[in-house]
DOFI-136280 format. One record per residue (C-alpha): x, z, y; chain; residue number from 1. Coordinates in pm, whole numbers. Last residue first. Layout:
N
[atom [X, Z, Y], 'A', NUM]
...
END
This chain:
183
[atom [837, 144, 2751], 'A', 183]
[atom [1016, -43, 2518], 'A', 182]
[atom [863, 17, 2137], 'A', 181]
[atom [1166, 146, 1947], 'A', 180]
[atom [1332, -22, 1661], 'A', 179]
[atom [1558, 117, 1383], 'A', 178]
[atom [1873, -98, 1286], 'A', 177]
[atom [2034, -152, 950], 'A', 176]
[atom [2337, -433, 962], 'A', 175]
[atom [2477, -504, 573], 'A', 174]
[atom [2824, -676, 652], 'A', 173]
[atom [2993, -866, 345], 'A', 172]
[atom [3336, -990, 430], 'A', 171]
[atom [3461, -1266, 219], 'A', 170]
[atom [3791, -1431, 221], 'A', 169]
[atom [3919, -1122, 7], 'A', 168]
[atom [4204, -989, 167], 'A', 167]
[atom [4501, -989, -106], 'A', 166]
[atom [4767, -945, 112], 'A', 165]
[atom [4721, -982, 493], 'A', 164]
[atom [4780, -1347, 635], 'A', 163]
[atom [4661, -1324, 1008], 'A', 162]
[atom [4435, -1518, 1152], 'A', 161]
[atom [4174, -1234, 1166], 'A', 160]
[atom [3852, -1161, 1224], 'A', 159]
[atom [3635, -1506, 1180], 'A', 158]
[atom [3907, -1550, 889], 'A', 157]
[atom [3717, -1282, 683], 'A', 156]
[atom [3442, -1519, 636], 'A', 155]
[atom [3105, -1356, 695], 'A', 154]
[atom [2831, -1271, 442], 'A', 153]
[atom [2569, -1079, 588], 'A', 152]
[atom [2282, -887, 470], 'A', 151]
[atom [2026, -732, 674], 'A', 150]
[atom [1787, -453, 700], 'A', 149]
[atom [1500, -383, 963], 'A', 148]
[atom [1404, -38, 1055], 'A', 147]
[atom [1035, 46, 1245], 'A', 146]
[atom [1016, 435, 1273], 'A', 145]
[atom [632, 538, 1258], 'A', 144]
[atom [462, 626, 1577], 'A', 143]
[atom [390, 1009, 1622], 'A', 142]
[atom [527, 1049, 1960], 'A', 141]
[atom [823, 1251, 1809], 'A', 140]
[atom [928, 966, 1547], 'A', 139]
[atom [754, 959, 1187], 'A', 138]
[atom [1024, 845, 932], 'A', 137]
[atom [1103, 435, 849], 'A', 136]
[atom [841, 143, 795], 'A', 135]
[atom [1073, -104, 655], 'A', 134]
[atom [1135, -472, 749], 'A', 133]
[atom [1346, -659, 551], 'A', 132]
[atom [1542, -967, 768], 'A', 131]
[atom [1680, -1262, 580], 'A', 130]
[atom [1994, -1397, 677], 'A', 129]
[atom [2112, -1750, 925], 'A', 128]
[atom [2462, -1725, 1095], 'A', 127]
[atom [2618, -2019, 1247], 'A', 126]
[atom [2954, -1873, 1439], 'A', 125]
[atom [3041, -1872, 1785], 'A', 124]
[atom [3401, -1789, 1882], 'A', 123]
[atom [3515, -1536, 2182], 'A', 122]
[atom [3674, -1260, 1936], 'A', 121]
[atom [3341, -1261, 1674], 'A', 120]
[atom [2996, -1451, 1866], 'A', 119]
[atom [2756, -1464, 1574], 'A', 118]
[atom [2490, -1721, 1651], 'A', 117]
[atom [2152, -1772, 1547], 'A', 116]
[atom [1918, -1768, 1264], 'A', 115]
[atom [1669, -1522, 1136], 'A', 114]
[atom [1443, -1518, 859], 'A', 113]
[atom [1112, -1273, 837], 'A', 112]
[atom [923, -1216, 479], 'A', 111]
[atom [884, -1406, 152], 'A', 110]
[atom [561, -1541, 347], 'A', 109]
[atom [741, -1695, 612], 'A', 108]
[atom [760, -1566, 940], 'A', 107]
[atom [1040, -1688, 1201], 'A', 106]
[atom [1275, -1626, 1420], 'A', 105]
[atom [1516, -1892, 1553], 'A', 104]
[atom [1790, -1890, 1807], 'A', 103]
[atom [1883, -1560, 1756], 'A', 102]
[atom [2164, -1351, 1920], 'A', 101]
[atom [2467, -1169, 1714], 'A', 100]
[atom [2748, -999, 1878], 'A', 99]
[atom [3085, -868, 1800], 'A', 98]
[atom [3197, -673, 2113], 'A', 97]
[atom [3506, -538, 2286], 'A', 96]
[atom [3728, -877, 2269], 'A', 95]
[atom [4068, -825, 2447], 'A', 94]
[atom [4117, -424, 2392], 'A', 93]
[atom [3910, -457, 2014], 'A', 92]
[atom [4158, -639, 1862], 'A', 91]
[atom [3895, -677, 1585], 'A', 90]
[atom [4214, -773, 1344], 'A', 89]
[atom [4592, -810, 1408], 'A', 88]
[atom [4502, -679, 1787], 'A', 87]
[atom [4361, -338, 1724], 'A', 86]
[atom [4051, -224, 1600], 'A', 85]
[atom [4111, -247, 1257], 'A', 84]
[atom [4423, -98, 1261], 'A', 83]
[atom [4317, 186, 1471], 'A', 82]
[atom [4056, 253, 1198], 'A', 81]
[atom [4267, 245, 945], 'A', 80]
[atom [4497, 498, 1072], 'A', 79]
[atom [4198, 702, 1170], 'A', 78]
[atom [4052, 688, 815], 'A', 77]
[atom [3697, 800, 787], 'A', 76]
[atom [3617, 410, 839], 'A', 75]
[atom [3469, 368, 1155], 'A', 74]
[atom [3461, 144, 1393], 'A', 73]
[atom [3440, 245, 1744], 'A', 72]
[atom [3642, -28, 1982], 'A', 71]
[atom [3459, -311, 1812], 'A', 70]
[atom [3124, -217, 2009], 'A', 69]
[atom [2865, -404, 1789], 'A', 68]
[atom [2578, -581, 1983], 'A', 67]
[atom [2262, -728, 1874], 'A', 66]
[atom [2025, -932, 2025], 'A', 65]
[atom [1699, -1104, 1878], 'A', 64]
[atom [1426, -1345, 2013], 'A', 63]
[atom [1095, -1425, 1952], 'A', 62]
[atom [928, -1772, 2073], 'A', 61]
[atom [871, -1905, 1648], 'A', 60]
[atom [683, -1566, 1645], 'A', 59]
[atom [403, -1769, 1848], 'A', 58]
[atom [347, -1518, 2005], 'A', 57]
[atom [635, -1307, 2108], 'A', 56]
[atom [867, -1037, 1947], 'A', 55]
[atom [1116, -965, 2195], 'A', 54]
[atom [1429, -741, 2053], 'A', 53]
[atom [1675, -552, 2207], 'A', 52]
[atom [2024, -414, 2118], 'A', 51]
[atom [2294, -141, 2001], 'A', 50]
[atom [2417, -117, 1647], 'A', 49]
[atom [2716, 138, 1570], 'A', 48]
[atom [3030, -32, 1353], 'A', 47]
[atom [3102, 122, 1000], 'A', 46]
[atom [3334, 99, 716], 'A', 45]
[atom [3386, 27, 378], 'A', 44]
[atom [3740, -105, 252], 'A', 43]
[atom [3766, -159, -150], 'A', 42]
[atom [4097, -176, -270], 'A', 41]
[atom [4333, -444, -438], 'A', 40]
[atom [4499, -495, -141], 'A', 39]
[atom [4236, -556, 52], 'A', 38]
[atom [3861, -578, -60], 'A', 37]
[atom [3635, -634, 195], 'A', 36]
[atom [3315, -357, 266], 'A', 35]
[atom [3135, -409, 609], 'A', 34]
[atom [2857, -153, 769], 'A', 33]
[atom [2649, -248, 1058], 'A', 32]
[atom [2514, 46, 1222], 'A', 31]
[atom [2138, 156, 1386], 'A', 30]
[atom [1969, 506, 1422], 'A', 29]
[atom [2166, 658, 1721], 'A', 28]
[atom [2201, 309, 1864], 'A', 27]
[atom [1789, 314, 1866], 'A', 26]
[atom [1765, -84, 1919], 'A', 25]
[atom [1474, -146, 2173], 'A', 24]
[atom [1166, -339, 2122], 'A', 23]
[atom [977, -542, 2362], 'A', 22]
[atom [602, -676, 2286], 'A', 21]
[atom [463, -863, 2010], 'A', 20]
[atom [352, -599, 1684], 'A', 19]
[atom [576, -603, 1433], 'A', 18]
[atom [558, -743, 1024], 'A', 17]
[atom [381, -571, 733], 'A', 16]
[atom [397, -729, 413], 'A', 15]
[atom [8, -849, 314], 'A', 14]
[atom [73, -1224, 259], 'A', 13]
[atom [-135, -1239, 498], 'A', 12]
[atom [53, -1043, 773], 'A', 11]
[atom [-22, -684, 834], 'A', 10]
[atom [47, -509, 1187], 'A', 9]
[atom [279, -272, 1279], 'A', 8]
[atom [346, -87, 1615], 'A', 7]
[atom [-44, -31, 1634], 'A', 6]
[atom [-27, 128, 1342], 'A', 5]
[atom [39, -33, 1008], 'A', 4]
[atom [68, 178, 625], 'A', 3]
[atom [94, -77, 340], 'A', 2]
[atom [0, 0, 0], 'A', 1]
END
């Protein structure tokens, strides 16, 4: 069963998709987390969401930002981190934010699809996913939480140019990001 409020709304094919109006990206609530395998080792971290979104009608006029600020990923390793951030990778001094903004939203009945451009150290990239929406925990005002999940694959050379041993050429990115109606 699907619960809606005025936030939500049911679609035909009865998944529940947002009401039109502005949404904000709750940074507290929001990350995009990587794993690439270096060295023979798994490396997970984490980058903090920020954004907006503008669902309109038709859907087809929507549009989605998102920001990641390069300067705080996370990894639980400040060595690592610092690596990551500096200028053999994110170099996160010259190029502060990894972005992704849609050109294309759209509803089909397997659920929302999004495609746009990732902009990673000054260079658009074609990026299309799937979007799952999920109705999250209650939020002071009583509304339900809206989050919406993606996965990413990314080519690790959209980071780095640099030869590092054994980095896979894939980076997979899963971004998770709670919505707030805009006041």
């Amino acid at each position: 069963m699907i619960r809606t409020g005025p936030d939500i709304q049911p679609s035909p094919s009865r998944r529940p998709r947002l009401a039109t109006g502005r949404w904000r990206i709750d940074p507290a609530q929001s990350h995009a987390s990587f794993t690439a395998r270096a060295g023979g080792q798994s490396v997970r971290g984490r980058l903090p969401l920020a954004g907006r979104v503008v669902i309109a009608d038709p859907i087809e006029d929507s549009t989605a930002c998102l920001a990641a600020n390069t300067s705080a990923v996370s990894t639980g390793s400040p060595a690592l981190d610092r690596l990551l951030a500096g200028p053999r990778f994110l170099d996160a001094a010259a190029f502060p934010e990894i972005s992704f903004r849609s050109e294309l939203l759209a509803w089909v009945p397997a659920g929302w699809r999004a495609v746009g451009s990732l902009r990673v150290k000054n260079a658009e990239h074609e990026l299309a996913c799937q979007l799952d929406l999920h109705l999250g925990d209650t939020r002071p005002d009583g509304a339900r939480r809206v989050v919406i999940a993606s996965n990413w694959v990314i080519d690790s050379r959209w980071i780095t140019s640099h030869w590092v041993p054994a980095l896979s050429r894939h980076v997979l990115i899963t971004c998770s990001f709670s919505l707030v109606p805009e006041m």
